[in-house]
C-alpha positions in Angstrom: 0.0 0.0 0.0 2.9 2.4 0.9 4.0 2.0 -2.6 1.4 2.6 -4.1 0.4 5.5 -2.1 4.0 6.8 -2.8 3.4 6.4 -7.4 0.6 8.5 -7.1 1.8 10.8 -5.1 4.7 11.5 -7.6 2.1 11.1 -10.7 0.2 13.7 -9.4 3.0 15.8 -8.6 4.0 15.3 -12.0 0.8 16.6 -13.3 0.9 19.8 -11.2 4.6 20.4 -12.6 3.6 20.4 -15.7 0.7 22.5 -15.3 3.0 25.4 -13.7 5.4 24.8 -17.3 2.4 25.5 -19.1 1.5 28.6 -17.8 3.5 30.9 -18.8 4.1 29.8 -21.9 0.3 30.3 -22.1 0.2 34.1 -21.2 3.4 35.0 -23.4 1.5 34.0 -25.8 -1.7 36.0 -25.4 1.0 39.2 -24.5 2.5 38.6 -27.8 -1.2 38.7 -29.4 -1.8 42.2 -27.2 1.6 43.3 -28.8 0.8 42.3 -32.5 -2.6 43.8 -32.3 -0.7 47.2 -30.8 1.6 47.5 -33.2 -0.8 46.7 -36.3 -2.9 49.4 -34.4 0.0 52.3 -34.2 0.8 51.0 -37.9 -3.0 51.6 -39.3 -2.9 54.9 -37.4 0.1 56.4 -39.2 -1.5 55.5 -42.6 -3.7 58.7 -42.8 -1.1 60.7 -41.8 1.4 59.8 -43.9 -1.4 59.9 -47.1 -2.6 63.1 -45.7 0.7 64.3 -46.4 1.4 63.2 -49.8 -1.8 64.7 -50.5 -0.8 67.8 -49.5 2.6 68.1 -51.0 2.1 71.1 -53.5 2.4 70.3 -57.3 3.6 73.6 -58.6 3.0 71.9 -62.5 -0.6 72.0 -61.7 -1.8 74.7 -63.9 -4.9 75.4 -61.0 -2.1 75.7 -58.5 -2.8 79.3 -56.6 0.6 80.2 -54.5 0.2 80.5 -50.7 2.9 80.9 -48.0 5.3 77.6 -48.8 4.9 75.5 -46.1 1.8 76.9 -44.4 -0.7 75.1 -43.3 -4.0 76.7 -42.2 -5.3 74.1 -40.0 -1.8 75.4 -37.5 -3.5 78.2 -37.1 -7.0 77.1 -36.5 -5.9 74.3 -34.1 -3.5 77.1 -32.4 -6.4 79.5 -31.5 -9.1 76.3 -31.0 -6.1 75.0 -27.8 -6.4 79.2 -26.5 -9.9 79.3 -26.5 -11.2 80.0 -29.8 -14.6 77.5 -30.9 -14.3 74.6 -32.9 -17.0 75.3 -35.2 -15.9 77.6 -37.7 -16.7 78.4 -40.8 -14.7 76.3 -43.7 -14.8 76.2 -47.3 -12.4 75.1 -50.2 -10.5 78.3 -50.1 -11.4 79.8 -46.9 -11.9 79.4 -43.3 -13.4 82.0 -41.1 -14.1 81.8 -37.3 -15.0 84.9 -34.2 -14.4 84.9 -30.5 -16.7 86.9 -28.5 -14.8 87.5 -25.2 -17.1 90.1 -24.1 -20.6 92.2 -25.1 -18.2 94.6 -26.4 -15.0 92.7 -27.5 -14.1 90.3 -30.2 -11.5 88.5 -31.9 -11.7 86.6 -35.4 -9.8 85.4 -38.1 -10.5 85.1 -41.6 -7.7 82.8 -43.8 -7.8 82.1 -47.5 -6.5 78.8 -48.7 -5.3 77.1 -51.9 -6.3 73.6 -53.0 -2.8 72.5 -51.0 -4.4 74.1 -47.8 -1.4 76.8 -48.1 -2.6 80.1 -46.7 -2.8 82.3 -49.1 -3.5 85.7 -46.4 -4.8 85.6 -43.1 -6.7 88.6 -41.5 -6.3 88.7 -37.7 -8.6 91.3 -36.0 -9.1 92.5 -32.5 -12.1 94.3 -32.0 -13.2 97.1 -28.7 -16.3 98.4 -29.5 -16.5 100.4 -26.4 -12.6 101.7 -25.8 -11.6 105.1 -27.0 -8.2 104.9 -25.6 -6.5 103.3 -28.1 -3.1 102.4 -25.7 -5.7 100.2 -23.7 -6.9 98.8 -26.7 -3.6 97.4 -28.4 -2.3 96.2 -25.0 -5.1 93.8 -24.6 -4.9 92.7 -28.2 -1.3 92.4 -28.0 -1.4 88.3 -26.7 -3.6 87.7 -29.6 -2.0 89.6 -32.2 1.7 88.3 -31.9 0.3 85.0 -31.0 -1.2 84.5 -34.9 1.9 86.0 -36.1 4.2 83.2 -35.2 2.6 81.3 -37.8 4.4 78.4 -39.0 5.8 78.3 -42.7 9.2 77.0 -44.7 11.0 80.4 -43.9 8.9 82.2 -40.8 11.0 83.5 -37.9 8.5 83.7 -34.9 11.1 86.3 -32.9 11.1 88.8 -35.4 7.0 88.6 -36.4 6.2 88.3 -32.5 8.7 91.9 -32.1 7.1 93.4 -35.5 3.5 93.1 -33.7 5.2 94.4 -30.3 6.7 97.3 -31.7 3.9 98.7 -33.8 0.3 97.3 -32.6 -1.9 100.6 -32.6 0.3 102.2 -35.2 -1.7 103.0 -38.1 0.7 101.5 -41.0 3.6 99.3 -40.4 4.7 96.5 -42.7 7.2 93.7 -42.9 8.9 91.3 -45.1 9.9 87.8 -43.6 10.8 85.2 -45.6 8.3 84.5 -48.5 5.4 86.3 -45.9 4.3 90.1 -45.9 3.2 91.4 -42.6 1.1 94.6 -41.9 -0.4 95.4 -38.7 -3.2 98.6 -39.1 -5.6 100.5 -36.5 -9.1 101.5 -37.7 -10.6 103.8 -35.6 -14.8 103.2 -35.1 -17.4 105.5 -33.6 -16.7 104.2 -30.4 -14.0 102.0 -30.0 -10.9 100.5 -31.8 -10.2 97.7 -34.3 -6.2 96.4 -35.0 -5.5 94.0 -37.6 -2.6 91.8 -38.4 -2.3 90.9 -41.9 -0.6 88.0 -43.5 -0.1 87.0 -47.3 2.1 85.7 -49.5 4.5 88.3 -51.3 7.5 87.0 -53.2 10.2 88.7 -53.0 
């Protein structure tokens, strides 16, 4: 009987053994399943991107091609102002996109951007709007943020120091303008019946 007792014992130690062996061999391979599933999902999500971009890679042989800023991108600018407060549900078309931010009763700030088929900005019209400010110092210190904020703008040959300076040094002037790279820059006050408006401009100007 001791023997006996003793074989199945060590059968059914045997078993368990080989149970524990099992195991992990068993979740490795669901981790490598999770893995494979990850990386095919990081792989399908990179597609659009990548075929977004080829889409957008300007064709300057097509004869409908309209020349915008080289490297712009409207949808920077939109997602820029959309992350600092600015709606989400502006106003797009093929070759434009328009969009306002009522801070207050009295004050507003909007931006209107026309595109080319390669979603180039062509110009961008950045306003800031007090329509119940006569002192026009007040005025272009509060619209200063804004102002220099759209001027840093990405494109091939932008340099944000020198547009965020340009705004600084002349907001509330009534004429200033500014070459930088392939991008004019003019900044202009208009004055209403009550109250202020100051607009940054942008467009493409070859030199």
């Amino acid at each position: 009987m001791n023997k006996k007792l003793t074989c199945i014992l060590l059968v059914a130690m045997m078993i368990l053994a080989g149970c524990q062996n099992a195991t992990p061999s068993v979740e490795s391979s669901t981790s490598n399943s999770v893995s494979s599933a990850l990386v095919e999902e990081s792989s399908q999500a990179e597609e659009p991107s990548e075929t977004s971009e080829e889409e957008h890679k300007v064709d300057l042989s097509d004869p409908e091609y309209f020349p915008g800023i080289p490297g712009s991108f409207y949808s920077d600018i939109v997602v820029g102002l959309e992350q600092n407060g600015f709606p989400e549900d502006h106003d797009v078309g093929d070759t434009y996109c328009n969009c306002t931010r009522q801070v207050s009763s009295d004050i507003t700030m909007d931006y209107s951007i026309a595109k080319n088929s390669y979603y180039e900005v062509v110009s961008a019209s950045f306003n800031y709007t007090d329509l119940n400010n006569n002192n026009l110092e007040d005025v272009a210190e509060a619209a200063t943020a804004y102002l220099s904020f759209c001027a840093t703008m990405p494109y091939d040959t932008s340099d944000s120091d020198a547009a965020r300076a340009f705004v600084e040094e002349n907001i509330g002037s009534n004429d200033a303008e500014l070459q930088i790279g392939d991008a004019l820059f003019s900044i202009y006050t208009t004055q209403l019946t009550a109250g202020y408006t100051i607009t940054l401009q942008v467009k493409y100007n070859e030199v």
